[in-house]
C-alpha positions in Angstrom: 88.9 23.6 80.6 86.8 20.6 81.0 87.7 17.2 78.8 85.7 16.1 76.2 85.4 12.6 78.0 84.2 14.4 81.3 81.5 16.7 79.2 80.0 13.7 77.5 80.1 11.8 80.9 78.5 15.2 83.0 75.7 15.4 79.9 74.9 11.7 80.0 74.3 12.0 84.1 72.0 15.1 83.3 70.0 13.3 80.7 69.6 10.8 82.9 68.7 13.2 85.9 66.3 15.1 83.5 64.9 13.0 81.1 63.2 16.2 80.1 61.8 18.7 82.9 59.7 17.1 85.8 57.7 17.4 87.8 58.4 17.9 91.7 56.9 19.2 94.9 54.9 22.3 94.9 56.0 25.4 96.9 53.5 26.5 99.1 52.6 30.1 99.7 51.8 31.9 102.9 50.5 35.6 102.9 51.9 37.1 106.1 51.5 40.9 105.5 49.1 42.8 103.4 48.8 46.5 101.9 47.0 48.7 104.3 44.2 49.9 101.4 43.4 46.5 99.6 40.9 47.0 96.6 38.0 45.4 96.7 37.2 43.1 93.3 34.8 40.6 92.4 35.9 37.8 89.8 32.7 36.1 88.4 32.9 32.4 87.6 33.3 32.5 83.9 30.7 31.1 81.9 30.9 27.4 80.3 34.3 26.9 82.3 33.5 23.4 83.3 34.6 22.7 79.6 38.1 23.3 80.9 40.3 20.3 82.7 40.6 23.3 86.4 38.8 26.6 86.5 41.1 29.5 85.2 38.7 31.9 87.4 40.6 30.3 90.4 44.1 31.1 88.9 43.2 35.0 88.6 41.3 34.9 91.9 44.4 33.3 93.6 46.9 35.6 92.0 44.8 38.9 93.1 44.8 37.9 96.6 48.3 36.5 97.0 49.7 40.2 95.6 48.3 41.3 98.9 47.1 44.5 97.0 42.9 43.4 97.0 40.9 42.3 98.7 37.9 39.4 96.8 34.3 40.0 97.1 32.1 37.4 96.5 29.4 36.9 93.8 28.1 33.4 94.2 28.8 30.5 92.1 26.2 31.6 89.1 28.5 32.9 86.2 27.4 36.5 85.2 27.0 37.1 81.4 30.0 37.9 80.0 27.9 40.0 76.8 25.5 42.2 79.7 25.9 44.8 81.4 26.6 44.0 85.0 24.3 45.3 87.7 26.7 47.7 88.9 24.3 48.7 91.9 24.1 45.5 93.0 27.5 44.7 93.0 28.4 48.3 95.1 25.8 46.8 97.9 28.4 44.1 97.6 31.4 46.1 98.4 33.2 45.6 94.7 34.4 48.8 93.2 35.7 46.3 89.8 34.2 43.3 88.3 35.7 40.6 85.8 33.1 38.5 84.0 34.1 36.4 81.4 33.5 33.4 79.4 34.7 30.3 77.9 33.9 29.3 73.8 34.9 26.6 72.2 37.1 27.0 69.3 38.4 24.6 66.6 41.0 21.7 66.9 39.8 21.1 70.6 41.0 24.8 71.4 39.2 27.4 73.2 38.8 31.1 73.3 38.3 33.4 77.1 36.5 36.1 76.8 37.0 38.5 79.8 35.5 41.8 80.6 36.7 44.1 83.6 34.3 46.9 84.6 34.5 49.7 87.2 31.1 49.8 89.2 31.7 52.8 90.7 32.1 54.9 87.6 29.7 52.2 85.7 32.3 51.5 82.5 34.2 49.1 81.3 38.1 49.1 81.7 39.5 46.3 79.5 38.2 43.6 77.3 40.8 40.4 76.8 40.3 37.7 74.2 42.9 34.8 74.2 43.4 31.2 72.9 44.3 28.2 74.7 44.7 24.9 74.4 42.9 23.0 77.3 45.9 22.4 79.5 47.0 26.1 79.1 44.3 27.1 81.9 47.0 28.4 84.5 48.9 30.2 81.5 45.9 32.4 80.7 44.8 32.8 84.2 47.7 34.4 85.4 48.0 36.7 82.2 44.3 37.8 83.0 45.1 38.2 86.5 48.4 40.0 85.3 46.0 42.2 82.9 43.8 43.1 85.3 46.4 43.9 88.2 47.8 46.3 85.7 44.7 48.2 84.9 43.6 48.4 88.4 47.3 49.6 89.8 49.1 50.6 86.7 51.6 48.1 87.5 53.1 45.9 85.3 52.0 42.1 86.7 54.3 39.5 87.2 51.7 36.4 87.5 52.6 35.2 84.7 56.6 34.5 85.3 58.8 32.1 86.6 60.6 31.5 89.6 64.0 29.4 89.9 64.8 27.9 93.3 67.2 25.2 94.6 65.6 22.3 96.8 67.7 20.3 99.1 66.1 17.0 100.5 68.0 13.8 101.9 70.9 14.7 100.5 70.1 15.4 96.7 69.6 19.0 95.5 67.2 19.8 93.0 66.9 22.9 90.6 63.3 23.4 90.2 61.7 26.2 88.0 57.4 26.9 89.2 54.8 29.2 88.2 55.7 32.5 90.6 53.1 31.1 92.8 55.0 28.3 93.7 52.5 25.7 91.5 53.4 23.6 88.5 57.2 22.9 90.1 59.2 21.1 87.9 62.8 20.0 87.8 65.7 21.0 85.5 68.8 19.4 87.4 69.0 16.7 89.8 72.3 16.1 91.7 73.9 15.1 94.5 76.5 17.5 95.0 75.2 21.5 95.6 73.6 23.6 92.6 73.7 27.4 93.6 73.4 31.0 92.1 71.0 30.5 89.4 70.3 33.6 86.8 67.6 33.9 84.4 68.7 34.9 81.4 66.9 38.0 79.7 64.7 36.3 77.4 64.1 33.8 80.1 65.1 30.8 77.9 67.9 29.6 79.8 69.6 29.0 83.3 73.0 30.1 84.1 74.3 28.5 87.5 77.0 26.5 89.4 77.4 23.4 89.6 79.7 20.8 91.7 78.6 17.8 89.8 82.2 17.2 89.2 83.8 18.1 92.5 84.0 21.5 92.0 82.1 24.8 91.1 82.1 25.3 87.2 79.3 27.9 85.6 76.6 26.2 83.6 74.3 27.8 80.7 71.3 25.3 80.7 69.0 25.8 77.9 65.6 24.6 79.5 63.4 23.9 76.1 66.0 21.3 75.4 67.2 20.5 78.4 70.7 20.7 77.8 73.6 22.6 79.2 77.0 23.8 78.2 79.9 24.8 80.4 81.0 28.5 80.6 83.5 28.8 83.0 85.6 25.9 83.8 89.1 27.6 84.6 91.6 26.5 88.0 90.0 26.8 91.0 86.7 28.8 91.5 84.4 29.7 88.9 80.5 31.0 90.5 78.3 33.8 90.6 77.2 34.2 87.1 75.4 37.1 86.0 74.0 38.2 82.4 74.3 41.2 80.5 70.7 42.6 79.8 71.1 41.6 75.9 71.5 38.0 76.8 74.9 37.9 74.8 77.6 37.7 77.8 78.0 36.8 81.2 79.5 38.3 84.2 81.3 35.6 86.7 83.7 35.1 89.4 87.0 33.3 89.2 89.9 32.3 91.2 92.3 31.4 88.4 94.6 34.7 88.7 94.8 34.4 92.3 91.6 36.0 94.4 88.1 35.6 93.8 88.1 38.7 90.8 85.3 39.5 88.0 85.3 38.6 84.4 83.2 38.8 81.9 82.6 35.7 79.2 80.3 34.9 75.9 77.4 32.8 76.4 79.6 30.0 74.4 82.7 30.4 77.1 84.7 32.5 74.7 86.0 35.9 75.3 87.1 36.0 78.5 87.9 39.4 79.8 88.7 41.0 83.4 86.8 43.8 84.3 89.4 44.9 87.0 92.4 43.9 88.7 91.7 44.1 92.8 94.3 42.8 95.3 90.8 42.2 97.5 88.1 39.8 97.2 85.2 41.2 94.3 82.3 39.1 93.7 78.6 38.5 93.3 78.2 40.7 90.3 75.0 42.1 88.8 74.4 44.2 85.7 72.4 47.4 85.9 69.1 47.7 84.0 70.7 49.3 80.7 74.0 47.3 80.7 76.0 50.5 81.9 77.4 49.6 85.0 78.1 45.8 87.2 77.4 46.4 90.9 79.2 44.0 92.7 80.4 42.9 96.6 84.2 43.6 97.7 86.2 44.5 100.9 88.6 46.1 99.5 87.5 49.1 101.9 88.2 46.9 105.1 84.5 45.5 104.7 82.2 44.2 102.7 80.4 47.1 100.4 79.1 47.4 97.3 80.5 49.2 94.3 79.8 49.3 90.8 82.1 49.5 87.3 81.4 50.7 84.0 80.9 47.3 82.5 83.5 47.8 80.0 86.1 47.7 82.9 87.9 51.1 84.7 87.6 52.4 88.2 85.0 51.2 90.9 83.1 53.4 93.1 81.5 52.9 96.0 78.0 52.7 96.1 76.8 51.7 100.3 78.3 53.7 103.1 75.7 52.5 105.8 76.6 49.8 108.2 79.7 47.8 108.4 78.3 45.0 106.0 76.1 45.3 102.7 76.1 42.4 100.1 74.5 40.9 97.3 73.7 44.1 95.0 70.6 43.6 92.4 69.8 46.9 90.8 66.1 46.6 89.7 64.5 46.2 86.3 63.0 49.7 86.3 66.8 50.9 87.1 65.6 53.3 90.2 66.4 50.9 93.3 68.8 48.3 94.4 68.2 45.5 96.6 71.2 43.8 98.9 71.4 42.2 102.2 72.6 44.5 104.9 73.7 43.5 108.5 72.5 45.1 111.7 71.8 44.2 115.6 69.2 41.7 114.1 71.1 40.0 111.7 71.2 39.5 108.2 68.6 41.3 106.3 66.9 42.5 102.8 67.1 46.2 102.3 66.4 48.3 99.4 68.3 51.5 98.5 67.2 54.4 96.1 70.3 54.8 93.8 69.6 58.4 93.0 69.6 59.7 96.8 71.6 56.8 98.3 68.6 56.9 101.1 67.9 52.9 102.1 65.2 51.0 104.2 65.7 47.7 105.7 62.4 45.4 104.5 62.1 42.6 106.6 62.2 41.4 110.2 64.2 37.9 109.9 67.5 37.5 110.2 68.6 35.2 107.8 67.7 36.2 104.6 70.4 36.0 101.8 69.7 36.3 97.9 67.4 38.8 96.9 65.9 39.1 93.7 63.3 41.6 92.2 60.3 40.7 90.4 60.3 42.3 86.5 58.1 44.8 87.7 60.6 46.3 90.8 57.6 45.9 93.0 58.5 42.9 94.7 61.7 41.0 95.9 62.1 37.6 96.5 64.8 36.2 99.1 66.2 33.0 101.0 65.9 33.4 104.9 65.8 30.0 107.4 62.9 29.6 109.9 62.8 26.9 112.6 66.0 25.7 111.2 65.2 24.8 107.6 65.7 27.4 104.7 62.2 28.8 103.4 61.8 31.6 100.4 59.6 34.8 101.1 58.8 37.7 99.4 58.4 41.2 100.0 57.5 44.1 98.8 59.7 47.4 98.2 57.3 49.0 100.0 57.9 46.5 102.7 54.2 46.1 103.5 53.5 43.0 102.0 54.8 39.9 102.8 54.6 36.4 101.5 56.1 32.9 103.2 57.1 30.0 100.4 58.0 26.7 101.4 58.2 23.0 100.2 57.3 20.3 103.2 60.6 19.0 105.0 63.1 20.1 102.5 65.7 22.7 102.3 64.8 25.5 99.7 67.3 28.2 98.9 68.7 30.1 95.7 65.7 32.0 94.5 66.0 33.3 91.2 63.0 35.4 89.7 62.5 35.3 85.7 62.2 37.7 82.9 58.3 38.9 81.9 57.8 37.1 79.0 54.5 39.2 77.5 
């Protein structure tokens, strides 16, 4: 395990690489496919928003059209009443089948309340009502949640505006683990180093960071606790230690060590305690992922002559195979909802996102690059966010399990790889 010398001299590099989290360049997002059907919405400016430091009606309006899923009518820039009845004929002329009106009141100790009102115009009655309190510089917070409130009342899906998105930037020669708003604003850094930072997980409460780190030469698994911005080692053993994964109750990690010979899965206490191997392999296992309820850890392995994905009762036994199409399928992530699995598959076009139904074993291949490596679902399963390379330099996207919508993100002349999507945290 790692000295006590070399842990007080890796925690005095972070401090000074993090300081606390800050801020970095901003992904930028690029819709580049769309749901056939989009819905057609109107958000109203909300009334007395210019009391707010950047309008919150341009957070939900921006969230609503980046999901690909509506489509935004326009109402002018004069505020509609947030306490009237909206003219609901009007607004059908218009082309809106929902409105949003709301308004901004000012509250005590500097604080404010958003009232927001969603109405269907078709059926002429109100949907939702949303009261919450902020503090000025909360306005993207609260957007996204009422864009997430709305979205949900509108598709009956969950929203996912209001996460986090982890992601690894590499620019002249230093890489940066950067955590943003999931669309790509309000980037800010948790690790700065010069040697590589990959695999980072959320963990379930979406407090902390687990990853891998070679700040000291080689790859050791860090839990990074991002309030205080400090992290401890979990998996410092001879030779390899990557791919960490956590249990859905937060209390253990899956990883991937070399210390007994091949790359073979363990599982490990938050605190690096308890080490325990989940199955003895004379072929290569890795890249582990727990199911939704804990049961099982879908992992990566040739022992079949290729690599294919099997999965293990998490308390260790026999594996079973889990993908039989195509001579290449890696990087299992069974989805929150505990129906699907992502991985990346290989075919004449190269490498590629696919999603598989885990109760028929049917799959679809989502995308049309050929590149793409680390998937990750959203917490609603509707989405799946994944590293591919265009023109050369390594870009995120998203897509949808549906695979109609698509979405580009990318930071200006750096490197971006390592997506990680966080928990929903209301």
């Amino acid at each position: 395990m790692m000295k006590p010398t070399d842990l007080l001299r890796f925690f005095f590099a972070a401090a000074l690489a993090l300081g606390a989290l800050t801020a970095h360049a901003q992904l930028s997002i690029e819709i580049t496919g769309a749901g056939a059907n989009r819905f057609p919405v109107a958000i109203a400016v909300m009334q007395s928003e210019t009391q707010l430091p950047r309008s919150v009606t341009e957070v939900v309006r921006g969230d609503l059209e980046r999901s690909g899923l509506f489509s935004l009518v326009e109402t002018g820039p004069t505020p509609f009443a947030e306490d009237a009845i909206p003219d609901f004929a009007y607004l059908r002329t218009r082309g809106a089948d929902a409105i949003a009106v709301g308004r901004v009141i000012p509250a005590q100790n500097g604080q404010f309340e958003i009232r927001v009102r969603l109405y269907d115009t078709r059926q002429e009655i109100q949907l939702d009502a949303v009261s919450l309190n902020m503090a000025p510089a909360q306005y993207r917070a609260i957007g996204h949640r009422i864009a997430d409130q709305i979205f949900e009342k509108i598709t009956g899906l969950k929203g996912v505006f209001a996460t986090r998105i982890a992601y690894v930037v590499k620019s002249g020669g230093q890489y940066r683990l950067q955590i943003a708003d999931s669309d790509g604003a309000n980037a800010q850094t948790a690790l700065a180093s010069n040697e590589p930072i990959i695999s980072p997980a959320w963990s379930p409460d979406g407090s902390k960071l687990a990853y891998v780190s070679f700040q000291l030469k080689k790859p050791i698994v860090y839990v990074h606790d991002l309030a205080a911005g400090l992290q401890s080692v979990v998996a410092n053993f001879k030779g390899s230690n990557s791919a960490p994964a956590w249990s859905p109750d937060g209390s253990r990690l899956a990883v991937v060590l070399t210390k007994d010979g091949l790359s073979q899965m363990y599982t490990v206490n938050v605190d690096g305690s308890g080490i325990k191997r989940l199955a003895s392999s004379s072929s290569i296992d890795t890249e582990p992922a727990y199911s939704h309820d804990g049961q099982w850890i879908y992992f990566t392995s040739d022992r079949g002559g290729s690599p294919q994905i099997y999965r293990i009762a998490a308390a260790g036994g026999r594996a079973e195979r889990v993908s039989f199409e195509g001579s290449y399928n890696v990087t299992p992530r069974p989805s929150p909802d505990g129906l699907t699995m992502t991985y990346i598959t290989r075919s004449a076009n190269g490498f590629q996102v696919a999603i598989m139904d885990l109760a028929t074993r049917q799959y679809a291949v989502l995308t049309d690059s050929s590149r793409d490596e680390s998937p990750s679902f959203a917490p609603n399963s509707r989405m799946i966010l994944y590293a591919t390379e265009i023109g050369g330099r390594g870009v995120l996207a998203a897509v949808s399990s549906d695979g109609r919508i698509k979405q580009r993100l990318s930071v200006k002349a750096a490197d971006v790889r390592e997506p990680a999507w966080g928990p929903s945290l209301h």
